[in-house]
C-alpha positions in Angstrom: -11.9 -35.3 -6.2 -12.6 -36.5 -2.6 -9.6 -35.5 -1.1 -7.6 -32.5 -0.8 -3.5 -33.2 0.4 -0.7 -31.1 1.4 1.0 -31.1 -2.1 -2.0 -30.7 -3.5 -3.0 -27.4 -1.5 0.3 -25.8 -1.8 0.2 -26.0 -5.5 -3.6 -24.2 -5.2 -2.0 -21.9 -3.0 0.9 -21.4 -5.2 -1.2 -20.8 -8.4 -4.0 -18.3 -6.4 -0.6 -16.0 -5.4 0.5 -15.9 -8.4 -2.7 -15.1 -10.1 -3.1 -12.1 -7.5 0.2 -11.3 -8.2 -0.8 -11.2 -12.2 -4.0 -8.8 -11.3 -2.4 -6.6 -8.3 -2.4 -3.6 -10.2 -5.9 -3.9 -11.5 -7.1 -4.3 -7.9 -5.3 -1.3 -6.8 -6.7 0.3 -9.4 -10.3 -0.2 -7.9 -9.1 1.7 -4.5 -12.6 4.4 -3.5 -10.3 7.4 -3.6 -8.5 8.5 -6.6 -5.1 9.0 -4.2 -1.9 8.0 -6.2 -1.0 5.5 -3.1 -4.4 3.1 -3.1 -2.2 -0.1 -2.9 -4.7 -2.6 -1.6 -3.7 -5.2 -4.6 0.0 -4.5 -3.6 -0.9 -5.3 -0.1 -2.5 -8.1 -1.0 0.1 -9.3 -3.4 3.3 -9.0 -0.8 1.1 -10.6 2.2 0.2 -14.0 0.0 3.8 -14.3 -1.6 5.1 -14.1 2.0 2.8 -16.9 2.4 3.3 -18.6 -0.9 6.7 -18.4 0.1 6.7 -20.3 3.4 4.4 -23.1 1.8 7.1 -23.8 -0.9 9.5 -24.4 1.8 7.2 -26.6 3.7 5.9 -28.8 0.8 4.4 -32.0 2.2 2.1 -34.2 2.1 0.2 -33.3 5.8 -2.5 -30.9 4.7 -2.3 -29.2 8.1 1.1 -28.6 8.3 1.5 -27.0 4.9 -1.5 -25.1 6.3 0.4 -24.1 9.3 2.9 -22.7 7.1 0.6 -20.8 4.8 -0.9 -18.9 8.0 3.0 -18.3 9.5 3.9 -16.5 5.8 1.0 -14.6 5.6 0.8 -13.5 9.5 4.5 -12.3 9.2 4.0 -10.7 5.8 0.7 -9.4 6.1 0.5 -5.4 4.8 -2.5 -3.1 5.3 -5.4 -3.7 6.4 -6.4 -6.0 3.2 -3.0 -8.3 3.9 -4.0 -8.7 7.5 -7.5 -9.6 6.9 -6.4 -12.4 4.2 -4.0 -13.6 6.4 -6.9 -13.7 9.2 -9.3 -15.8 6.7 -6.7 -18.2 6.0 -5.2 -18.2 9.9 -8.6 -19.7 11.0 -8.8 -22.2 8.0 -5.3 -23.1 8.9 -6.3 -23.9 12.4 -9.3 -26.1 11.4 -7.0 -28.2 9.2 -4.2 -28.0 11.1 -4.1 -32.0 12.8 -5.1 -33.6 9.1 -3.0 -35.2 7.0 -5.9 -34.5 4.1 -9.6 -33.0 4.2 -12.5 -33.7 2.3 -15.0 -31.5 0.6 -16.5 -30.9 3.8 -14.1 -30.7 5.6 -12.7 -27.7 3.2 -15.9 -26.1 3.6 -16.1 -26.0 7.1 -12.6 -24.7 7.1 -13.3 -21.6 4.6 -16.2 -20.7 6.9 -13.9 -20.9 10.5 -11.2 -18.8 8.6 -14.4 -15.9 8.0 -15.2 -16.6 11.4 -11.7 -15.3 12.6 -11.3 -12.6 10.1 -14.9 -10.9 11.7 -13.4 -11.6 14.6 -10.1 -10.1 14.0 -11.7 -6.1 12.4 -13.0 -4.2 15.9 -15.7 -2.4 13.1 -16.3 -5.1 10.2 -17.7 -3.0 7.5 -20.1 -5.0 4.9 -19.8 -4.7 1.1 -16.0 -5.2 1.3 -13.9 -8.4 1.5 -15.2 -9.9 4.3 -18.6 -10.1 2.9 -17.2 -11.9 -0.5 -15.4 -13.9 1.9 -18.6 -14.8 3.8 -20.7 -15.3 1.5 -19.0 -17.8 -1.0 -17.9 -19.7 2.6 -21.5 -20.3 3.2 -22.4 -21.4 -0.6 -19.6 -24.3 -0.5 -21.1 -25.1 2.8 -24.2 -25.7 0.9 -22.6 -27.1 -1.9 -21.1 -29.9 0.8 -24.3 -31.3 1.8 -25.1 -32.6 -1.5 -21.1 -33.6 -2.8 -17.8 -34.3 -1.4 -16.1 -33.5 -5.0 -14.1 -30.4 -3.6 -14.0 -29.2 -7.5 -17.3 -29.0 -7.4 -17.5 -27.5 -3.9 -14.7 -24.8 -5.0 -16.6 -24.0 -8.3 -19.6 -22.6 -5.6 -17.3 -20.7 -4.0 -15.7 -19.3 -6.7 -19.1 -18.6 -8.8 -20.7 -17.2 -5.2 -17.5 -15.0 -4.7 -17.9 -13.2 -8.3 -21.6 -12.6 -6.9 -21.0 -11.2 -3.8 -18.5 -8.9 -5.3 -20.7 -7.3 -8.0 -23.1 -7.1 -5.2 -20.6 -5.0 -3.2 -21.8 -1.3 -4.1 -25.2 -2.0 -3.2 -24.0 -2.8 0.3 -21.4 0.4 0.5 -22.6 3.2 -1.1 -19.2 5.1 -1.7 -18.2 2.1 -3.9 -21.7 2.6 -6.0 -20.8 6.6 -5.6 -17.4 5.9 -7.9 -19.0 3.2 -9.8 -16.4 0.6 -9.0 -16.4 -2.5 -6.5 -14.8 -3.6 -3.3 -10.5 -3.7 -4.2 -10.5 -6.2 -1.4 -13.1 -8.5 -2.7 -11.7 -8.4 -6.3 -8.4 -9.5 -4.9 -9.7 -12.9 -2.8 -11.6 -13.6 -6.2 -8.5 -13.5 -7.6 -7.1 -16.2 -5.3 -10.0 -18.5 -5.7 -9.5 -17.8 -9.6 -5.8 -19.8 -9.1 -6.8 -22.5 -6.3 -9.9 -23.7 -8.9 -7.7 -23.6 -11.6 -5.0 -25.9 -9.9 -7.3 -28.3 -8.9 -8.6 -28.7 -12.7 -5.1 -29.0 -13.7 -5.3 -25.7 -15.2 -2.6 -23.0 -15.8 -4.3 -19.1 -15.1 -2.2 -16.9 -17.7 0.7 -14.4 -15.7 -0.6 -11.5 -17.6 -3.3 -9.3 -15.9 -6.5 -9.8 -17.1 -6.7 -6.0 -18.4 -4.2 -4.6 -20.0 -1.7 -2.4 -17.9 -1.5 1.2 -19.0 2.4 2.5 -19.4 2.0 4.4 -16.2 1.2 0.8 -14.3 4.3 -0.4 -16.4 6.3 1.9 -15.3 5.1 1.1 -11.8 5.4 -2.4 -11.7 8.9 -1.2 -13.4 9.9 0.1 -10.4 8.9 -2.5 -7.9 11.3 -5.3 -9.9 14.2 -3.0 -10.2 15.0 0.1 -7.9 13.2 -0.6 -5.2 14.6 -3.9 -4.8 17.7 -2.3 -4.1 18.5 -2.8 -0.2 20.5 0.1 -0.3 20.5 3.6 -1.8 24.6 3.4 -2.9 23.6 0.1 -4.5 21.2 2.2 -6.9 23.7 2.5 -10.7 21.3 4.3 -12.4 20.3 7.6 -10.3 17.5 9.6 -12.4 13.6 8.3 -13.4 13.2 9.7 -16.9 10.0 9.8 -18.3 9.6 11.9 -21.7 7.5 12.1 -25.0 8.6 12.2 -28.0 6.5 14.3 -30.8 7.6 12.9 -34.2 8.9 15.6 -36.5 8.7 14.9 -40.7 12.1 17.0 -41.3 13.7 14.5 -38.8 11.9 11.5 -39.5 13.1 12.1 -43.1 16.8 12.5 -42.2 16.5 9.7 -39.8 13.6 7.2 -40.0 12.1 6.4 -36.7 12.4 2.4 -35.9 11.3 1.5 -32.8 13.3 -1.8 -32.4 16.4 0.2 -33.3 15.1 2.9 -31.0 14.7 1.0 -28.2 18.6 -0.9 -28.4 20.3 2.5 -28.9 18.7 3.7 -25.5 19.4 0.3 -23.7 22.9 1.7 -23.6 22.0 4.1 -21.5 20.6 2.8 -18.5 17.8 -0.1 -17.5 14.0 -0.6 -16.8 13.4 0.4 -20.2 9.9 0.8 -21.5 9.2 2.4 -25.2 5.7 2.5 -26.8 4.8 4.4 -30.0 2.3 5.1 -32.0 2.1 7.4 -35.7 2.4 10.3 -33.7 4.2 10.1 -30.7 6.8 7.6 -28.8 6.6 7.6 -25.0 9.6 6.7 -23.0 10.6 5.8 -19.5 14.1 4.6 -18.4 16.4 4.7 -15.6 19.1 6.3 -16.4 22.5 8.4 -15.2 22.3 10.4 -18.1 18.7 11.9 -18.4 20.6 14.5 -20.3 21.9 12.2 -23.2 18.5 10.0 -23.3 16.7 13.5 -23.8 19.2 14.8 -26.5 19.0 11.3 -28.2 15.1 11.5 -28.5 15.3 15.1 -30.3 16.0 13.2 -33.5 12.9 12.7 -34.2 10.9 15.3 -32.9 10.2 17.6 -30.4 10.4 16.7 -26.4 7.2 16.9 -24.6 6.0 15.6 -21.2 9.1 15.6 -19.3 9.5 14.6 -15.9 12.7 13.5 -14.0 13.2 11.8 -10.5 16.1 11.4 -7.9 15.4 8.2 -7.4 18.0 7.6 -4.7 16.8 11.1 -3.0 13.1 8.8 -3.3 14.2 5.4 -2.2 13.9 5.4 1.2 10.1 7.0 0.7 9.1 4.6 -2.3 9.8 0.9 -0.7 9.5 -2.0 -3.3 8.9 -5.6 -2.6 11.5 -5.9 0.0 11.5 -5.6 3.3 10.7 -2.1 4.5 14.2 -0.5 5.7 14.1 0.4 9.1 15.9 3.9 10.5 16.9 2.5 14.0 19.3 3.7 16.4 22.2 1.6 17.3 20.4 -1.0 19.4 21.6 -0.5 23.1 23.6 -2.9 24.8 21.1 -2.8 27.8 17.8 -3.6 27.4 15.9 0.0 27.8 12.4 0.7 29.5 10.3 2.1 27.0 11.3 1.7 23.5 9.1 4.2 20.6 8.4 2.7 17.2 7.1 4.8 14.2 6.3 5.0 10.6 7.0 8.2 8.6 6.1 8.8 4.9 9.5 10.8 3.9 13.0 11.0 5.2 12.3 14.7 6.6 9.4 13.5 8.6 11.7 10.6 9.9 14.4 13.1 11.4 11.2 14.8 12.5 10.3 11.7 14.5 14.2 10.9 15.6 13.9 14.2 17.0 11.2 13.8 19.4 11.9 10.9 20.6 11.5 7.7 18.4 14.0 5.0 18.8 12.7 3.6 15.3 11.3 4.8 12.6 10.0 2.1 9.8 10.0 4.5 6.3 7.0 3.7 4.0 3.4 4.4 5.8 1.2 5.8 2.4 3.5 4.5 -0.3 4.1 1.2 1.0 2.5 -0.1 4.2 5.4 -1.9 6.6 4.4 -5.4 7.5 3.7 -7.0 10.4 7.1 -9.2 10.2 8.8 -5.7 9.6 7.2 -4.2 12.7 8.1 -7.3 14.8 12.0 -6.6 13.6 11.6 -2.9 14.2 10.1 -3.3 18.2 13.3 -6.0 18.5 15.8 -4.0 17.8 14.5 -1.0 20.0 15.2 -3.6 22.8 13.1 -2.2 25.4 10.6 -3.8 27.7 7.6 -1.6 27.3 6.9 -0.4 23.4 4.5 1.7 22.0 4.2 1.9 18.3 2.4 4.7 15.9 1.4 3.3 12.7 0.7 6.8 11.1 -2.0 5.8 8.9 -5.2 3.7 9.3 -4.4 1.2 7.1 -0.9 0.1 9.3 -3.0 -0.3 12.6 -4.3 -3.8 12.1 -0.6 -5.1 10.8 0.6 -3.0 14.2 -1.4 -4.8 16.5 -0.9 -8.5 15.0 3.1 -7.2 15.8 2.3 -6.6 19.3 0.7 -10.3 19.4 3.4 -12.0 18.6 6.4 -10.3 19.9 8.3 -11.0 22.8 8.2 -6.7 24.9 4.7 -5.8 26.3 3.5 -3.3 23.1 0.8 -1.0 22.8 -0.9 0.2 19.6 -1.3 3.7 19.9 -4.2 4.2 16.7 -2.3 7.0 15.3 -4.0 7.3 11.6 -2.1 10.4 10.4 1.6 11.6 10.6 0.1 14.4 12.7 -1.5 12.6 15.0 1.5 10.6 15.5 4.1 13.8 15.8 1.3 14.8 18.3 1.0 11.5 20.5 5.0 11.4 20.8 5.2 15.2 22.0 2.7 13.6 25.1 5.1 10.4 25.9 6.6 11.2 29.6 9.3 8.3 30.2 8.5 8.8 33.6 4.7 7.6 33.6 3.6 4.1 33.7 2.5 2.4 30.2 -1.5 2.6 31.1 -1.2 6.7 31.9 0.9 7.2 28.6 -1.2 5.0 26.6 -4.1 7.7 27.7 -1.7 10.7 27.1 -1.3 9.7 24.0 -4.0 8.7 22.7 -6.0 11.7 24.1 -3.5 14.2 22.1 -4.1 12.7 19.0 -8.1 14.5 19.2 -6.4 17.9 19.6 -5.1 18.1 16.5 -6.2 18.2 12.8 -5.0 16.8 9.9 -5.1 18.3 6.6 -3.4 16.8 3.3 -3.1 17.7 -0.6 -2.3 15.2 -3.3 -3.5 15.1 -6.5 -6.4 12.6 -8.7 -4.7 9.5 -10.3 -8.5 9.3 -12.2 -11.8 10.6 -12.6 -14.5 10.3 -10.5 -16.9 12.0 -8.3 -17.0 11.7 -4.7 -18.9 13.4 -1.6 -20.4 15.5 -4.5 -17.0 16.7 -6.3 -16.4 16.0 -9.6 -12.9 15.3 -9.5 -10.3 15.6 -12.5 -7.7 13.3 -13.6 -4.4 15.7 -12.4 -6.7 17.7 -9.9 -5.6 18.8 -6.6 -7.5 17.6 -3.4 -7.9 18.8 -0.3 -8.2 16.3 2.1 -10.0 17.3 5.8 -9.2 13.9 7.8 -10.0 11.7 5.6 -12.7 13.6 3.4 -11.9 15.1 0.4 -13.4 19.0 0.5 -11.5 20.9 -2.0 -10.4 20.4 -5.4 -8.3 22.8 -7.7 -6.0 22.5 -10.5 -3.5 24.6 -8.7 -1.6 23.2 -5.5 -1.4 26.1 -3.6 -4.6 27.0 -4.4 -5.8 23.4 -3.3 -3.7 24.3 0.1 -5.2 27.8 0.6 -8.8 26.9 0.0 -8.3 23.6 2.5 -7.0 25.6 5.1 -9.7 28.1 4.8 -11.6 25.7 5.5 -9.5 24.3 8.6 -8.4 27.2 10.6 -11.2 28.4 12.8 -11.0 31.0 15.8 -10.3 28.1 18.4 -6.3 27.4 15.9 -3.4 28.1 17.8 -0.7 26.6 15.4 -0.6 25.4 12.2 2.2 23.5 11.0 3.6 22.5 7.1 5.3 19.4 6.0 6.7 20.3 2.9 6.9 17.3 0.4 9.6 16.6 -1.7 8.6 18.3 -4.9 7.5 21.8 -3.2 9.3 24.7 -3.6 10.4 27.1 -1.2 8.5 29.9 -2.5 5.4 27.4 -2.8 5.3 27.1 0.7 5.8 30.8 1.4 2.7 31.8 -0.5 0.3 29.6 1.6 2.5 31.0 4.8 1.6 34.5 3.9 -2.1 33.5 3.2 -2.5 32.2 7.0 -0.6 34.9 8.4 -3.0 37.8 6.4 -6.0 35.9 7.1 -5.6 34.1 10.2 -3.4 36.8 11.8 -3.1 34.9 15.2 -2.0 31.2 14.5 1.5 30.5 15.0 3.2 29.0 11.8 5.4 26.2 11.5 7.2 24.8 9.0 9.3 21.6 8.8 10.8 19.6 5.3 9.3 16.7 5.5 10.2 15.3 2.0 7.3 13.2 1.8 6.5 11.8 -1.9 2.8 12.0 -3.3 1.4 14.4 -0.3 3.0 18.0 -1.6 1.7 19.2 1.6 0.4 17.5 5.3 -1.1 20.2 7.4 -1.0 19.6 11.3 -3.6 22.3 13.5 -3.9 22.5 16.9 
């Protein structure tokens, strides 16, 4: 094959986003910390189907302009700082293409190693052993491969072959990956796309099923992300209540009523959707949106005894769990006059939203750790502020690099202030004066973001062992910006030991966002375990309903 053409490319482009899309959850699955939110393959995923997307509506022979289109889908959906990098690889390959109407093998080549070139260019800090290095690296083999064939199957076969390399050579290069014995999430996903362009251009079909198994928890998952979450609003949810239960089978009732899991799973249709049922001899696990958890529970007692039971508000969760729409935005009415300064922010919970409102933010964009925003969301959300002069705070590190391609393209003057934790963001607001200029609030904020700590507990989604902690599946961690230091199997215990380690003589106030499933009394304990211990730091505490993180602990 000598020549690569627009309908040709879009078909590669087509196949490699769906292959991703097959795989997502086995890339997220490969995330460094064992955090129930590493979404790098989701990421991924929603930033190349936003550019799959815009390719199938530009379908045309002109390699360059279905190349144009590819880099327009994938700036404007790119998520995390995974998204923006693959949309950075493929902006600057877009851009060497962009004035032919078809390339040759060299030609391709050449354009996979200017679209590294722009990705390197586009990471202030470009970190080896992680995508940009698989990215890099099979660029320069199918360079290589150019100078002795023009067959761009050929030339793609190097790339793909020196892309598989390069990843497995990933944990030499970054030692935390070789610490938890997995490699780069990022890297797995770009050989994922290269999996489904070769493929296309051998007239091969890649299988939709992920090439490992999904467990029923990534079922479930991928569960929610085709049915509740693509729900625009929360009224438009008809079934209220996640229900996830086990079922331990019972001889006595198994005798009076035989246990048939076809029939099983009809009679529970009935009540509700995104059913899932697997069973074994022993046991049948079941999860199933429902607006009777009551009756589904009662139903499975007829064949044994109810273990593992867990039920969700889903619409008290929507709004913190975002699905593969577009992130909703919390926006004031936009004013009729176009104001000064105009705040945009991310929260992680609907509490910590108000939180934001409260302060000062004219729009807060609700997903940050369970679903990064994307740069087309963030454009939207600095529109409708309608001011001259934005600032936005991206509340976590992996939004900053989808923030700032937003302040590229959009029409106010915006600034990125690097907030990488809700803390740091409450903190950079407090400092905004609407009476300063943009450069002396840009340093205001910025420099209050180093006065203050951030402390976080979640719990282990898997084993591992990191920064010398052997770490549970189920465990508690205590996270010391960024660093994991604590682990426990108790969450206030995880919380008390954490801030031990936090609070010092030179903490003046501490304050708790309590997440959405802490109690109360939860919060009280670790309360009266500051104020006994660390007798002079003021406490605050604040509802922040945030899923995942039971607590986020701000010290100044």
């Amino acid at each position: 094959m000598k020549a690569l053409n627009g309908i040709q490319f879009a078909e590669m482009v087509i196949q490699g986003a769906n292959h991703l899309a097959a795989n997502a959850k086995l890339v997220d699955s490969l995330n460094v910390f064992p955090v129930p939110d590493g979404d790098t393959g989701t990421n991924m995923n929603l930033s190349m189907t936003s550019g799959a997307k815009e390719v199938k509506n530009n379908v045309q022979e002109h390699i360059g302009k279905v190349g144009t289109a590819l880099s327009k889908g994938l700036l404007m959906g790119a998520r995390g700082n995974s998204g923006v990098i693959l949309s950075q690889l493929f902006r600057g390959f877009s851009k060497a293409i962009e004035t032919k109407s078809s390339i040759s093998g060299k030609e391709f080549a050449a354009a996979l190693e200017t679209g590294v070139e722009t990705a390197y260019k586009a990471v202030m800090k470009p970190v080896e052993g992680t995508i940009l290095t698989v990215a890099k690296d099979s660029a320069r083999k199918g360079v290589q491969a150019s100078k002795s064939t023009d067959d761009i199957i050929q030339i793609m076969e190097a790339v793909l072959a020196e892309s598989k390399a390069s990843l497995k050579r990933t944990p030499d290069l970054l030692p935390v990956l070789k610490e938890v014995g997995v490699v780069d999430s990022g890297g797995q996903g770009l050989v994922f796309v290269y999996e489904g362009f070769l493929a296309e251009l051998k007239g091969e079909k890649l299988p939709d099923s992920p090439e490992a198994l999904p467990s029923m928890n990534e079922l479930v998952n991928a569960e929610h992300h085709r049915s509740v979450q693509s729900h625009m609003n929360t009224e438009d949810i008809e079934f209220g209540y996640c229900t996830e239960f086990m079922v331990k089978f019972e001889a006595d009732k198994l005798a009076a009523k035989p246990f048939k899991e076809d029939a099983f799973r009809r009679d529970l249709s009935q009540y509700g959707d995104s059913l899932l049922v697997i069973a074994d001899e022993d046991v049948v696990k079941v999860h199933i949106h429902s607006e009777q958890p009551g009756t589904v529970l009662s139903y499975g007692q007829r064949y044994g005894s109810l273990i593992n039971i867990k039920i969700e508000n889903m619409r008290q969760q929507h709004s913190n769990i975002i699905g593969e729409t577009h992130t909703p935005l919390v926006t004031e009415n936009a004013p009729k006059e176009r104001r000064e300064y105009g705040i945009v922010t991310v929260s992680m919970g609907s509490g910590i939203a108000e939180l934001f409102r409260s302060i000062g933010a004219h729009s807060v964009i609700e997903g940050g750790q369970t679903m990064n925003p994307s740069t087309e969301d963030i454009v939207k959300a600095i529109e409708e502020v309608n001011a001259e002069k934005v600032f936005i705070l991206p509340n976590n590190k992996n939004i900053i690099m989808a923030a700032q391609q937003a302040a590229e393209v959009t029409g106010s003057k915006a600034v990125v202030i690097q907030s990488k934790t809700v803390p740091q963001g409450l903190s950079a607001l407090l400092a905004f004066n609407p009476g300063a200029d943009m450069g002396t609030n840009e340093s205001a904020m910025s420099e209050a973001m180093r006065h203050v700590k951030t402390g976080q507990i979640t719990f282990a989604v898997r084993d591992t062992n990191i920064d010398g902690l052997d770490i549970e599946k189920g465990d508690f961690m205590g996270i010391n910006e960024g660093k994991i230091i604590v682990k426990s199997k108790e969450k206030v215990a995880a919380a008390q030991e954490l801030l031990a380690k936090m609070l010092d003589d030179e903490s003046e106030i501490l304050t708790i966002l309590q997440g959405e499933d802490v109690t109360e009394e939860e919060t009280a304990v670790i309360a009266s375990f500051v104020e006994d211990n660390f007798g002079d730091v003021e406490i605050e505490i604040h509802n922040g309903e945030q899923p995942l993180y039971p607590f986020i602990f701000a010290i100044e």
